[in-house]
N, C-alpha and C positions, 0 to 999 in steps of 0.2 A: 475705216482704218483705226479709229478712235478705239471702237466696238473692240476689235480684235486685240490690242494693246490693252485694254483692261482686264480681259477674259485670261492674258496670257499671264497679268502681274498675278492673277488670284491664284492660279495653278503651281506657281512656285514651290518647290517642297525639296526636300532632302533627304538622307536616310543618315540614322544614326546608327550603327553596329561596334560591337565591341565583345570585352569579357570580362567575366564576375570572378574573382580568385578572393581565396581566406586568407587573408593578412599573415598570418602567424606563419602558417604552411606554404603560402602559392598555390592550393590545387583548388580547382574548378569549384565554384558553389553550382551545382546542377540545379535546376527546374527553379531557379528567382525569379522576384517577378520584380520587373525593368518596365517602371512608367514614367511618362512625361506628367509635371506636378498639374494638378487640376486639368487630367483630361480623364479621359479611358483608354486613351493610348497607349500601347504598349508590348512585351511580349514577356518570353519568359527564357529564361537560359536552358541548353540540350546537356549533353553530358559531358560536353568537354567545355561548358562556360558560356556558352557562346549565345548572342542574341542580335538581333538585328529588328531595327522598327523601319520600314519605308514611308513614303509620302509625308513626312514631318511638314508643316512650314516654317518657311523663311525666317528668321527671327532667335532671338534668347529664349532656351529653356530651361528647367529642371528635369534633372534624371531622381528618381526616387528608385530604390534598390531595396526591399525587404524580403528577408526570407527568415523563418521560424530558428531561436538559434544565435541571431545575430542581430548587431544594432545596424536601423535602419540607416542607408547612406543617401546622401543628397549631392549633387554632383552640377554645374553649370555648362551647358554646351551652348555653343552659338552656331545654325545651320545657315548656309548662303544656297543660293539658288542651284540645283543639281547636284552637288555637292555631298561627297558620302564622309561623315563624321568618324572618327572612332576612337572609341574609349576604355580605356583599362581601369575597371572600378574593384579596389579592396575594400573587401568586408572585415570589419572585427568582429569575434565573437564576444555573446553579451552573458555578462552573468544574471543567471537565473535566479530568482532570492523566492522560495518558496515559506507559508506560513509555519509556525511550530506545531507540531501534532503530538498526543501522548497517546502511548502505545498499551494497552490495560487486556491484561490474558488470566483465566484461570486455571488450574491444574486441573484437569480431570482425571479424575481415579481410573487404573486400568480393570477392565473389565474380568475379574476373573472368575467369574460363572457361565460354564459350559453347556447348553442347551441343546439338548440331541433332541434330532424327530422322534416321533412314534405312532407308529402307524397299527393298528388292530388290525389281528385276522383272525376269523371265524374257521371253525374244521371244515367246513364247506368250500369257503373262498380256497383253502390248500390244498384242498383232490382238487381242484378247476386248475391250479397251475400244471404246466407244461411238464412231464417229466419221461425219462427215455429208460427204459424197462424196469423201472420200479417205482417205487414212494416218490413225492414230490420232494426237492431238494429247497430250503429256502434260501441259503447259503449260494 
């Protein structure tokens, strides 16, 4: 009986599900990635925000929330035994601060010399062309 009373506290777990929305807006951050802090657990939001982790255990966790774009969020759940969680986590977006760069172009002069083919032909190569009841036309 012992046996089975241990085996049953370890399988303990819960599910956490919820939705990722952009602070500013309300609309959906699609395809986030939604983990529990120091695990690999986790999933990722569909298109309408949504995500759902099963088999959590029992116990106090961290939601970690990052997605490119926006500052990461950290969020505290506490799972009880069977128990489905759920969470509404906003994002802010984060300002990007990229380095300075200098932009250095020369004028290039427009091309104004015309280059036509030219092709030689011999009085030979001229009767061999195609012509329909008379002189070969080159034209």
């Amino acid at each position: 009986m012992l046996l089975l009373t241990s085996s049953a506290a370890l399988a303990q777990t819960g599910t956490i599900r919820g939705f990722v929305y952009d602070k500013t807006t309300g609309e959906p951050v699609i395809f986030t990635n939604v983990v529990l802090k120091g695990t690999t657990t986790g999933a990722a939001t569909d298109v309408n925000g949504y995500f759902s982790i099963p088999k959590v255990p029992v116990g106090k966790h961290t939601l970690q929330v990052s997605y490119i774009g926006f500052e990461s969020l950290e969020q505290e759940v506490t799972v009880a035994n069977g128990q489905i969680v759920s969470a509404k986590l906003y994002m802010k977006k984060a300002a990007i601060e990229i380095s300075t760069f200098e932009v250095i172009g020369e004028k290039q002069e427009a091309q104004s010399q015309v280059r036509m083919g030219l092709t030689k032909l011999t009085p030979k190569e001229i009767a061999r062309l195609p012509a329909i009841g008379g002189e070969a036309d080159l034209a």
